[in-house]
N, C-alpha and C positions, 0 to 999 in steps of 0.2 A: 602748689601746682605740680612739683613733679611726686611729690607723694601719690597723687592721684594718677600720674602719669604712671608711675612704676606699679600702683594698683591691679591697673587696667593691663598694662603689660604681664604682670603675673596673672592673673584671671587668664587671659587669653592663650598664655602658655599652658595653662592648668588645661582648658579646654582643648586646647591642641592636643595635648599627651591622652586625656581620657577620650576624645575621638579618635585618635593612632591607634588608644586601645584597643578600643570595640572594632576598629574597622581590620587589625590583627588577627584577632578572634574571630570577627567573619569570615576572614579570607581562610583561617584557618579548618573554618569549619565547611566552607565552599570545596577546598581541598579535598575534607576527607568525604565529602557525598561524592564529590567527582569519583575518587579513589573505590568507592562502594560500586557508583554504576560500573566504570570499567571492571570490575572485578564479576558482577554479574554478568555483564556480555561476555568476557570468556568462559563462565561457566555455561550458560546459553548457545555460547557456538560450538564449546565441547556437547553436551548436550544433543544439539544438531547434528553433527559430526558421526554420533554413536547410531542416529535415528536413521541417518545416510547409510553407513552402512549395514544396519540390521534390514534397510527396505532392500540395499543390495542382496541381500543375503536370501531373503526372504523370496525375492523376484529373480532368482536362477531360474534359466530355461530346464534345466532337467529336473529340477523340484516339483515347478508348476505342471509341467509333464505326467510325473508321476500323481501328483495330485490330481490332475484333471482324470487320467486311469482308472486310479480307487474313487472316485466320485463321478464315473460314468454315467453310470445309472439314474443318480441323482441328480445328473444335470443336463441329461439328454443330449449333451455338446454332438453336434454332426456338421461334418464339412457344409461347407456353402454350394447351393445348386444355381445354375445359370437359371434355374424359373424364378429365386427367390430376389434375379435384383427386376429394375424397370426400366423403361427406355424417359429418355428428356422429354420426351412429347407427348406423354403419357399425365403429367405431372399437371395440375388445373393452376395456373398461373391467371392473374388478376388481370382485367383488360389495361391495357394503356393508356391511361389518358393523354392524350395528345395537346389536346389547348385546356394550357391552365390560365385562369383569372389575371389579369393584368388591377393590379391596385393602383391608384395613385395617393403617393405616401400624402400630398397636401391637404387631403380630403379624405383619405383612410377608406376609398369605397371603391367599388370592383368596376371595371369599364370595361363596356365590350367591344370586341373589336371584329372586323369583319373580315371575313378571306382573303387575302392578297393585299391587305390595304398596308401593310406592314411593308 
């Protein structure tokens, strides 16, 4: 009987140790993806960083300036006139509807209702 005992005891120990194993080697390799993604997001926020300021760079007022100058012609750019804007009342807005459908959720169907009964 304890041969079988001590059996079962080393099996179980053997089990232990080659689960410790693999769960070792997991963690280890959990490790190094983690270590890979962080490594790509600081290359990505560098990256980003470079993109920031080349669009600074790029969007100076006196660049665009001069560009807008040499490509006058081209782009027919002319101040804004008081005729080209409109007034609010001008604008075709949609009527109001004033009374909408009263459903009743019990019966999923529209009820009407009369002026002032409310």
């Amino acid at each position: 009987m304890k041969t079988v005992l001590y059996v079962l005891l080393a099996v179980c120990v053997v089990s232990l140790g080659f689960w410790a194993y693999h769960e070792n080697y997991k963690t280890q390799d959990a490790m190094a993806e983690a270590e890979a993604v962080q490594t790509r997001i600081g290359d990505a926020r560098a990256r980003l960083a470079v993109l920031r300021a080349e669009w600074a760079y790029l969007n100076r007022p006196d660049r665009l300036r001069d560009l807008a100058e040499i490509n006058f012609d081209a782009l027919a750019l002319l101040p804004l006139q008081p005729e080209q804007f409109g007034r609010v009342d001008e604008i075709p807005y949609p009527p109001v509807q004033t009374q909408l459908p009263l459903i009743d959720p019990a019966t999923s169907e529209a009820i009407t209702v009369e002026e002032g009964s409310l």
